[in-house]
Steps between C-alpha positions, in 0.01 A plus 500: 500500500420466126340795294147336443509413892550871553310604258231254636572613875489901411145451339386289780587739759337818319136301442571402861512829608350744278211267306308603198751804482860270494549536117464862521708515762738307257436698202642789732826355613495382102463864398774600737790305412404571114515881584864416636613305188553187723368254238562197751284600780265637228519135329429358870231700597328431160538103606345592782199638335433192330563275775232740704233443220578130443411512944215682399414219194534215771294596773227554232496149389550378885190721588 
């Protein structure tokens, strides 16, 4: 699978199953892997953040 797939499937599954709270949830894993110094799962889990908001941008303009 492609990054922006995974990227696309990862936020997906965390406003699937934690809602209004998935980007902080996301932040978190975010702030975890920058704690560790791993800048790639940092830089992925920031992608994520902005794919959750961009969710979060659609379903305001389907609603």
């Amino acid at each position: 699978m492609d990054e922006k797939k995974t990227i696309k499937s990862i936020a997906t599954a965390l406003v699937s199953q934690y809602g209004d709270d998935a980007q902080t949830v996301a932040m978190l894993r975010a702030a975890e892997f920058a704690a560790e110094l791993n800048n790639d799962e940092w830089v992925k889990w920031e992608k994520v953040i902005k794919e959750i908001e961009g969710l979060d941008n659609q379903s305001i303009l389907d609603g």
